[in-house]
C-alpha positions as CSV (number, residue, x, y, z in Angstrom):
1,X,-22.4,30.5,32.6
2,X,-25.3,29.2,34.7
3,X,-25.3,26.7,37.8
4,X,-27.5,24.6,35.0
5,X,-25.2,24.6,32.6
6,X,-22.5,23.6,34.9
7,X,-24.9,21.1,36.6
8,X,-25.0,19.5,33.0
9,X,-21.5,19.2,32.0
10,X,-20.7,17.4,35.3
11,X,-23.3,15.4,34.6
12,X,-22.6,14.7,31.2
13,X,-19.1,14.1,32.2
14,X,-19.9,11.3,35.0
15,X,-22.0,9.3,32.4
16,X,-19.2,9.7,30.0
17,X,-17.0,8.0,32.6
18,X,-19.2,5.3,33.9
19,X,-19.7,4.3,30.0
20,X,-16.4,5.0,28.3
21,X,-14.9,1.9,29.9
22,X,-17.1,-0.3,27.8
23,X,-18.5,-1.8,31.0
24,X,-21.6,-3.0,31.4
25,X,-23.2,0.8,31.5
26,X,-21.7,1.5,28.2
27,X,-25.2,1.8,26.9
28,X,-25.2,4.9,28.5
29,X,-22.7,6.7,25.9
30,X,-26.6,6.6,24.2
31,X,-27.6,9.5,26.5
32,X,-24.7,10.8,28.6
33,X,-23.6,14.0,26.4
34,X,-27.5,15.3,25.6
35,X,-27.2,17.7,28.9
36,X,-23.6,19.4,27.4
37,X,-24.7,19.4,24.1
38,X,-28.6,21.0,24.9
39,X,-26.4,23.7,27.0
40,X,-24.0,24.2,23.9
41,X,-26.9,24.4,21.2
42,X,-28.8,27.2,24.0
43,X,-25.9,28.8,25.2
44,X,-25.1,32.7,24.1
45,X,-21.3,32.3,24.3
46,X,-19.0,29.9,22.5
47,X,-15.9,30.3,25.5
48,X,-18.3,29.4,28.6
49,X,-19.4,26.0,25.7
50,X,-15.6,25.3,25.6
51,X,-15.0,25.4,29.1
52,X,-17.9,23.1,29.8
53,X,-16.8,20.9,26.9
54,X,-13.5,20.5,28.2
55,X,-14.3,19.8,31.6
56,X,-16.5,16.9,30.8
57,X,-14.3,15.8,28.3
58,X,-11.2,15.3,30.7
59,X,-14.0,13.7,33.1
60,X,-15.1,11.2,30.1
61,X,-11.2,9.9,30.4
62,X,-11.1,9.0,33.8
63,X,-11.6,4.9,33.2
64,X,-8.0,4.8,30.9
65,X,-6.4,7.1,33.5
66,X,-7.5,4.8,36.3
67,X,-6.5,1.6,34.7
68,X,-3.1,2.9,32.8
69,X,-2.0,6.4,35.0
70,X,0.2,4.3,37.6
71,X,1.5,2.0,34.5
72,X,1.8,4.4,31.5
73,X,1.7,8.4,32.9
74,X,1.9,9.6,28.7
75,X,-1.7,8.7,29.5
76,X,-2.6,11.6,31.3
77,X,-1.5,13.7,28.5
78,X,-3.5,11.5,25.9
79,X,-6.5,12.4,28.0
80,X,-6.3,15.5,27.7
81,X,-6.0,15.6,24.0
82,X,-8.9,13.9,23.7
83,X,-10.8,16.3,25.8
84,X,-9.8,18.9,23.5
85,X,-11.2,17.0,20.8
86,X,-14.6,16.8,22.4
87,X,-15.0,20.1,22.9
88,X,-14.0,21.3,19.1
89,X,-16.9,18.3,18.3
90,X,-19.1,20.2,20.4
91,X,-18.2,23.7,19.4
92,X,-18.3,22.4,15.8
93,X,-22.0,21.2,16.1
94,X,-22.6,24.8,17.6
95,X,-21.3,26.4,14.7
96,X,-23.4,24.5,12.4
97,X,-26.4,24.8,14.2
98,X,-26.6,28.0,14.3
99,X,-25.6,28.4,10.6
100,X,-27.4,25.6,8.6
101,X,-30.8,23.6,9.3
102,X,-30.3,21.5,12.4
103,X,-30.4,18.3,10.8
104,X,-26.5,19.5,9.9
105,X,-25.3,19.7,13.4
106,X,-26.4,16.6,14.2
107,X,-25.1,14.6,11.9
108,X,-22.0,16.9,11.9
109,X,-21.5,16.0,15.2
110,X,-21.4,12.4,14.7
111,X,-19.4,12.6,11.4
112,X,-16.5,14.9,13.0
113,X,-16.6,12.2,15.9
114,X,-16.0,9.2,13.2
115,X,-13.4,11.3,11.4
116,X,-10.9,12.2,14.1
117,X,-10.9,9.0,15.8
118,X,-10.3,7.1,12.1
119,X,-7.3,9.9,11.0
120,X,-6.1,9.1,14.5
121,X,-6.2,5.2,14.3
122,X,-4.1,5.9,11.5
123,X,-1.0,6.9,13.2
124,X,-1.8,6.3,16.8
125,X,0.7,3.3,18.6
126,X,-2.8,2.6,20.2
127,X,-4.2,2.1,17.2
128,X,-8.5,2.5,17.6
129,X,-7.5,2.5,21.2
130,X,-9.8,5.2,22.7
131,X,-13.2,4.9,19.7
132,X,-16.0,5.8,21.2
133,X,-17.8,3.1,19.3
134,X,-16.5,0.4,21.7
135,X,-19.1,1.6,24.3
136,X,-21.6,-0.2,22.4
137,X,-20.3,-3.8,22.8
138,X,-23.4,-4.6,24.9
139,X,-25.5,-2.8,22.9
140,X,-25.7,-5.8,20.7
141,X,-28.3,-5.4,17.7
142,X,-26.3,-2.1,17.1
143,X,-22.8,-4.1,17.3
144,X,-23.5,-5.6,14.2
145,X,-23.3,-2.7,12.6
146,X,-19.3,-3.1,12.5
147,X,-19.6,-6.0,10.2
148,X,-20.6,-3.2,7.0
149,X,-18.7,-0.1,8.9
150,X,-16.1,-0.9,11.4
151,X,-15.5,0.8,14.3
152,X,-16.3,3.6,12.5
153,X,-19.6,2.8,12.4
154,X,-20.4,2.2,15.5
155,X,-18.9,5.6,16.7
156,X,-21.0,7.5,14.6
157,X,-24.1,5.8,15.8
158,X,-22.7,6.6,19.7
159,X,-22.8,10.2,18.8
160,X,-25.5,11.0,16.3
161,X,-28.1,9.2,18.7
162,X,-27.4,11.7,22.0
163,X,-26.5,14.6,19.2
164,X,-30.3,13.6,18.0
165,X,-31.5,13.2,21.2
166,X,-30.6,17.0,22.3
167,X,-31.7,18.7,19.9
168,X,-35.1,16.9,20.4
169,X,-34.8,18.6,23.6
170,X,-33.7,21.8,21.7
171,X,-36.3,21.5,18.5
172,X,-39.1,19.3,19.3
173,X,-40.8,20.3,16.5
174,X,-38.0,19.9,13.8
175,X,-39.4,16.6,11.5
176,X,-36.4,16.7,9.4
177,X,-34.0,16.9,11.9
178,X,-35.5,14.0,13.7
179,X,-35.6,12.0,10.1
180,X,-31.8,12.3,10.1
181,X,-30.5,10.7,12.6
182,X,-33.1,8.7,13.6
183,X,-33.7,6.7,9.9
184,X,-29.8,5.5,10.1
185,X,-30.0,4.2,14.0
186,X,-33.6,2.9,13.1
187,X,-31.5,1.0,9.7
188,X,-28.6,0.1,12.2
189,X,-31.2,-1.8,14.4
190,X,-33.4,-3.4,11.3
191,X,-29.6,-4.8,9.9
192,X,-28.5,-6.0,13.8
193,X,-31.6,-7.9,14.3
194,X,-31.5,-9.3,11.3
195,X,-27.7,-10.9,11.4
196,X,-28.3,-12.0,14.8
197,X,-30.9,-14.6,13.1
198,X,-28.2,-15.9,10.7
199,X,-26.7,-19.6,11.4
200,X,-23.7,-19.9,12.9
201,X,-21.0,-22.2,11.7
202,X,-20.2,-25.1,13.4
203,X,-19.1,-25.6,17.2
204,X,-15.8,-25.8,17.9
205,X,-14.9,-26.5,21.8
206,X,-12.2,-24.6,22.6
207,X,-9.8,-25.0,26.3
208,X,-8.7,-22.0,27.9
209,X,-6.2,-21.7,30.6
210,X,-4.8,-19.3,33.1
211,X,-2.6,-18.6,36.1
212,X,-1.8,-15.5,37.1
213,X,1.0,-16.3,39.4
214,X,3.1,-16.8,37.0
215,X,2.6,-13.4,34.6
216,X,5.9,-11.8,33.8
217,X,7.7,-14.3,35.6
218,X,10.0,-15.7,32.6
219,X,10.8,-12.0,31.8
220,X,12.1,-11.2,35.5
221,X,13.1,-14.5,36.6
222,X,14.3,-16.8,33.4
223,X,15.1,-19.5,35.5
224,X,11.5,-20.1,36.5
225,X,10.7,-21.3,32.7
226,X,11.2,-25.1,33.8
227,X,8.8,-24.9,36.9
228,X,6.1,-22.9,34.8
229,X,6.1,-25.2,31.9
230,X,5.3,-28.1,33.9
231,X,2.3,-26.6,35.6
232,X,0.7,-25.5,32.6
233,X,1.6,-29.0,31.1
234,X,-0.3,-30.4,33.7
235,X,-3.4,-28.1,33.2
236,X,-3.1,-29.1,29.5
237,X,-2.9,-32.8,30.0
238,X,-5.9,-31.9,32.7
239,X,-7.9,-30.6,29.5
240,X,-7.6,-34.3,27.8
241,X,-11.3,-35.5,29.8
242,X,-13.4,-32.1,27.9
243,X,-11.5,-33.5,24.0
244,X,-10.8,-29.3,23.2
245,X,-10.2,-28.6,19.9
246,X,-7.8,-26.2,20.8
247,X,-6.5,-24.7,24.1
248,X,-5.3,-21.2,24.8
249,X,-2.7,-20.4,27.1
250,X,-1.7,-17.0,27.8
251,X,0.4,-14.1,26.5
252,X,4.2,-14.2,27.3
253,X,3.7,-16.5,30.2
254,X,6.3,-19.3,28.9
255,X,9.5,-19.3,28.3
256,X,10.6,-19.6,24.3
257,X,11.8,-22.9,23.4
258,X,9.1,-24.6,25.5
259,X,7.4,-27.9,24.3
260,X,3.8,-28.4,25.1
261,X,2.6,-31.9,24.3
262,X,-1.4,-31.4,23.2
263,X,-3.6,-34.0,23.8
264,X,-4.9,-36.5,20.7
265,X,-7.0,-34.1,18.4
266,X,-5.7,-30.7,20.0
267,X,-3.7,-28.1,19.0
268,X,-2.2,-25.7,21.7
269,X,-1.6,-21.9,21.2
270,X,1.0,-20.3,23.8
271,X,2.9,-17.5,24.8
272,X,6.3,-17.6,25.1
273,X,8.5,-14.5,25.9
274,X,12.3,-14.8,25.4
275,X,15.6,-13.3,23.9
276,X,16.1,-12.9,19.9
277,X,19.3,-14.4,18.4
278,X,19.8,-10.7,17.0
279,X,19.2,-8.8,20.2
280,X,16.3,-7.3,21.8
281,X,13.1,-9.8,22.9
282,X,10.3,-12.2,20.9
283,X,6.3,-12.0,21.9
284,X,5.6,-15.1,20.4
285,X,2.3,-17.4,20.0
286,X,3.5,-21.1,19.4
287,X,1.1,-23.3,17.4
288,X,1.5,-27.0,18.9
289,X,0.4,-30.1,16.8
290,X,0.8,-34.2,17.7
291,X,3.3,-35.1,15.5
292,X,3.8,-31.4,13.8
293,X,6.9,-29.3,13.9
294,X,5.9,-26.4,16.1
295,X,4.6,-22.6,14.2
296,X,5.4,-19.4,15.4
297,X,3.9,-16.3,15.0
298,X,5.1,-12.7,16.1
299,X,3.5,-10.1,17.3
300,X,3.2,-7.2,15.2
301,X,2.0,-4.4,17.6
302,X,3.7,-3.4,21.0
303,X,2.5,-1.7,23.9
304,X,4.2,1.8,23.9
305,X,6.8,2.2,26.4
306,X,6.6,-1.3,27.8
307,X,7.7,-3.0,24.9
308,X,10.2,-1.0,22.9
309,X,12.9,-3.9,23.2
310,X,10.1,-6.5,21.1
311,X,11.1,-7.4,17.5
312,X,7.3,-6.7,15.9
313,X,6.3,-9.5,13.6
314,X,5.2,-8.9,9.9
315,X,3.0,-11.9,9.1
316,X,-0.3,-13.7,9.5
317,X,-0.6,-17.5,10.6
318,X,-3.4,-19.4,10.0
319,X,-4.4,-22.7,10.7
320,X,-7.1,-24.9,11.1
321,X,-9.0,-26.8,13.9
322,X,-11.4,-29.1,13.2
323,X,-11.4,-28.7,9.4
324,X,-12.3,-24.7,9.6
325,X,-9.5,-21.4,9.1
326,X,-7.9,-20.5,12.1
327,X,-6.0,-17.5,13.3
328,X,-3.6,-16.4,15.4
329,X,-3.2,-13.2,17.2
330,X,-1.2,-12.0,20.2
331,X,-3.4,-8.9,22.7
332,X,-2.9,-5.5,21.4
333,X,-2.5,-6.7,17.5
334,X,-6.5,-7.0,18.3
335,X,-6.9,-2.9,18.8
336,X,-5.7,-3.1,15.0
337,X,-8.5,-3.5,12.9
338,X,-6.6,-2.9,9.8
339,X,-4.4,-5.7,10.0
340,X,-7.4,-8.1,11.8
341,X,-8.9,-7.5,8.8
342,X,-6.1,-9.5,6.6
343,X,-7.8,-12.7,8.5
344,X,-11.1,-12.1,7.7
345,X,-10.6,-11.5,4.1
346,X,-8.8,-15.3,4.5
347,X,-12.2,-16.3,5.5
348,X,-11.0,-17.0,9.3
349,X,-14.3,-18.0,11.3
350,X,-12.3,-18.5,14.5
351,X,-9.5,-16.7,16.3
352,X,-6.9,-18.1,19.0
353,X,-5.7,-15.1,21.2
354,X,-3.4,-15.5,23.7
355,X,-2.9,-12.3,26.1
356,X,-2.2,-10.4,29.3
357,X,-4.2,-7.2,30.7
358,X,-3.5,-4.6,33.1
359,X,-6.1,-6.4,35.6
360,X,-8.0,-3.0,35.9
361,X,-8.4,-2.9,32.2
362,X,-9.8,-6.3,31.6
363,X,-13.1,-5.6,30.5
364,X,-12.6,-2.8,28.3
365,X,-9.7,-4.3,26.7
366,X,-11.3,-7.6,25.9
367,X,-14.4,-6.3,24.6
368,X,-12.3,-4.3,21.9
369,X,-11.1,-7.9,20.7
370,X,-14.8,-8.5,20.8
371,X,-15.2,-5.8,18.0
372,X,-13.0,-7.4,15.9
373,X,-14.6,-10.9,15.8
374,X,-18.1,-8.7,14.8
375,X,-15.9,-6.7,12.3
376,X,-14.6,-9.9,10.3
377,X,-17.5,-12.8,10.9
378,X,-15.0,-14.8,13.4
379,X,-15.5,-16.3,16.6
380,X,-13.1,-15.4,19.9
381,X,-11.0,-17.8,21.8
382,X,-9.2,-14.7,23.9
383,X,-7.3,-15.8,27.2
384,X,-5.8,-13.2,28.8
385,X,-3.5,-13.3,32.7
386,X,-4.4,-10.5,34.6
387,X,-7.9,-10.2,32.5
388,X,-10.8,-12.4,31.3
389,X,-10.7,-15.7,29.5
390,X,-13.4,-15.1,27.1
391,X,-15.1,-17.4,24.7
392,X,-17.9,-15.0,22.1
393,X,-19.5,-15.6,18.5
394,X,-19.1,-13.5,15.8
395,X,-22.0,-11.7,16.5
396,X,-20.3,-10.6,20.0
397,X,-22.8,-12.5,22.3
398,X,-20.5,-13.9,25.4
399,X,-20.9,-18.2,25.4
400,X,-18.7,-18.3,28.4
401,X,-16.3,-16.1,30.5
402,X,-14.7,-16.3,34.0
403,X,-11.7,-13.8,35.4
404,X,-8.4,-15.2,35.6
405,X,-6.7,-15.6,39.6
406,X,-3.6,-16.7,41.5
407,X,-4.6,-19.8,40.5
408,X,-4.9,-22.7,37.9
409,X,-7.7,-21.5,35.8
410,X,-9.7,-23.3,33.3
411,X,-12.8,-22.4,30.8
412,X,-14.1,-24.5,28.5
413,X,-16.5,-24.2,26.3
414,X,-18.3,-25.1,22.4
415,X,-17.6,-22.1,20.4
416,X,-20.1,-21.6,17.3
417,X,-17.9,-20.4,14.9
418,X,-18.2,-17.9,12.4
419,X,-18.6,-17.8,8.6
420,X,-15.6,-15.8,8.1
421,X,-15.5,-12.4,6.1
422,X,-17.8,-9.7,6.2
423,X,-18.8,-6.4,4.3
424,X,-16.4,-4.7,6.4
425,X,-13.5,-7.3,5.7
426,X,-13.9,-6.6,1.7
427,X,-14.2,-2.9,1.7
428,X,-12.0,-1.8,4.5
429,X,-12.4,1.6,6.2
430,X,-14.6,2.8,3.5
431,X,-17.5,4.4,5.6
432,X,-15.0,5.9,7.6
433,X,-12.8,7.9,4.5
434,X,-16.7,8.9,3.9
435,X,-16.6,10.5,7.2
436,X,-13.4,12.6,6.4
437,X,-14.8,13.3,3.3
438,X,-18.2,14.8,4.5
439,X,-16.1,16.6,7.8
440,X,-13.8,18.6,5.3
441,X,-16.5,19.0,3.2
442,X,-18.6,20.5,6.3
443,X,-15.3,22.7,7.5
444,X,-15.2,23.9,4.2
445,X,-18.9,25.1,4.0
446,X,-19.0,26.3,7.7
447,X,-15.8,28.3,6.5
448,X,-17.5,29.9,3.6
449,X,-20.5,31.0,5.4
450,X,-18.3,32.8,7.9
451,X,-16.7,34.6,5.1
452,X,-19.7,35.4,3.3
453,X,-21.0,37.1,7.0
454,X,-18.4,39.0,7.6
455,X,-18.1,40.3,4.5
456,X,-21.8,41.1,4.9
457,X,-22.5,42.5,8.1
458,X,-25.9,42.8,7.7
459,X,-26.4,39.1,7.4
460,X,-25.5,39.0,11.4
461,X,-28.6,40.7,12.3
């Protein structure tokens, strides 16, 4: 192990944790493993590769442990699981390069990557939580590659581009190798240029509201519901001048069983927290209408640990403002992208998100939502305490934004909606059971050539 070699998984590992938050460097994912993996495809020894590996991968985890460590300490272990994972990914692409034509390793590398975050995604509470893909929100011609692949997509395409880019480093020579990952980013960028031409639908302007002050306060002090229902029923009535479509207030920041009068042509979506009849708690989004009886919807996915005591919801609820499909969505149901996807295959072109952030978090948990809109062709109306009010198109572009305050907040903005539905809303997670597919598929050959070597000694020389 060489001062180089440890020089380049630190590095590697700092770029990982500037751009694993999804911030504004999360273009970087693009680059920040090439120094680990040109050490792992040069070095002699597989251990002194999984040390390396390790390290940076536990230093690629520092933005969740800084936003959720002091909230949610499982965290800590869930980092370093997923810095074991990166280094089997990395000893993985060792293996098959120095077994099978390079091209392999590469695209190995991005394919195991894919694999392991769908299968976990699959039984994770977190859901797609930690995807690597979500780096490459600002990245946005390669975004729209999640409207034909998911999440999935875009995570291949975060891996196989620095995989690529190493061994370039490595094999400057190698034309095929180059061909294979380079003719799928090349695609990726050909396909996000072009859908960033396409119309969107119609504007739709859209209201949201915020005040931090008043976050968890129903939960911890029930007799505050009165006094915060008549604030935000002022900011509402305050929203009459800007004619919203719709307004969005916040997750869980009324109590349940509060009326919100909207203003003529508005609908209002709001959290409310409060007790169910049969015991435990509601998270619920309240659709208000002039001259409607008031929907509810539930939300379906809980934030470990925090909210055991929530009875999860089982349905949709669409609606529509100004003519167009609506949906409605509470915070973490948005790190689900299989059951976002039951909205876009309604042909939803604009979701209403009410929800509330850890504050440290809010950029990387709002640009997953982000995702989501890309994923299934609808537009993002996401207002969040403790986080970002965010207004984006279906293409992910930002129309308007501002960071929520101890303080009356307000956003408004014209939304152009989406079409609704997308590739990825008909076919699902297909491109991603294609990555488990090709990653057995590659075990099972790596496996095979091992036997066949050691059953042949002479094949080592």
């Amino acid at each position: 192990m060489t001062p180089w070699s440890i020089l380049a998984a630190l590095l590697s590992g700092a770029l990982l944790a500037v751009s694993r938050d999804t911030g504004q460097f999360g273009w970087l994912v693009l680059a920040a493993p090439v120094p680990l993996l040109v050490v792992a495809l040069r070095a002699p020894r597989a251990r002194h590769v999984a040390g390396l590996a390790f390290v940076a991968g536990v230093m690629a985890e520092a933005g969740p442990m800084w936003f959720y460590g002091r909230i949610l300490p499982v965290i800590y272990g869930l980092a370093i699981i997923q810095a074991i994972v990166f280094m089997l990914t990395v000893l993985f692409m060792r293996a098959l390069y120095r077994r099978f034509p390079a091209a392999v390793a590469v695209l190995g590398f991005a394919v195991m990557t894919a694999a392991q975050e769908y299968l976990r995604s699959l039984v994770s509470p977190n859901g797609s939580f930690f995807a690597l893909g979500y780096a490459l929100v600002e990245v946005v011609p390669l975004l729209q590659t999640a409207a034909l692949a998911g999440i999935a997509g875009l995570t291949f395409l975060a891996a196989v581009i620095p995989a690529g880019l190493a061994l370039l480093c490595v094999q400057p020579r190698d034309a095929r190798a180059a061909l294979a990952w380079s003719m799928p980013v090349l695609a990726a960028f050909v396909y996000g240029f072009w859908q960033l031409a396409q119309p969107s639908g119609p504007s739709v302007r859209i209201a949201l509201l915020s005040d931090d002050r008043h976050a968890g306060r129903v939960f911890h002090h029930p007799d505050a519901g009165p006094e915060i229902a008549a604030a935000f029923a002022r900011q509402v009535a305050a929203t009459a001048a800007d004619k919203p479509a719709a307004i969005v207030v916040p997750e869980k920041i009324l109590a349940a069983g509060t009326v919100l009068l909207p203003p003529a042509g508005s609908v209002v979506v709001a959290g409310l927290d409060g007790p169910a009849p049969q015991g435990g708690r509601l998270n619920i989004a309240a659709l208000y209408r002039p001259d409607a009886p008031v929907d509810t919807y539930l939300k379906k996915r809980m934030v470990p640990g925090l909210e055991a005591e929530y009875v999860p919801g089982t349905a949709e609820l669409v609606t529509r403002i100004d003519g167009l499909p609506a949906g409605i969505a509470i915070c973490k149901d948005m790190d689900f992208a299989q059951d976002v996807r039951l909205y876009g295959r309604r042909g939803v072109g604009l979701m209403l998100v009410p929800a509330w952030d850890f504050d440290r978090d809010a950029y990387l948990h709002g640009r997953m939502a982000i995702v989501r809109g890309v994923e299934n062709g609808f537009a993002l109306a996401r207002s969040a305490s403790q986080g970002l009010m965010t207004l984006s198109d279906a293409h992910g572009r930002i129309v308007a934004e501002r960071r929520t305050t101890h303080a009356p907040g307000m956003l408004v903005g014209d939304l152009p909606t989406g079409r609704g539905g997308t590739v990825y809303s008909r076919i699902g997670d297909a491109f991603a059971q294609v990555m488990v597919a090709a990653w057995l598929a590659l075990l099972a050959l790596l496996a095979w050539r091992w036997r066949r070597v050691q059953a042949n000694p002479a094949r080592r020389m």
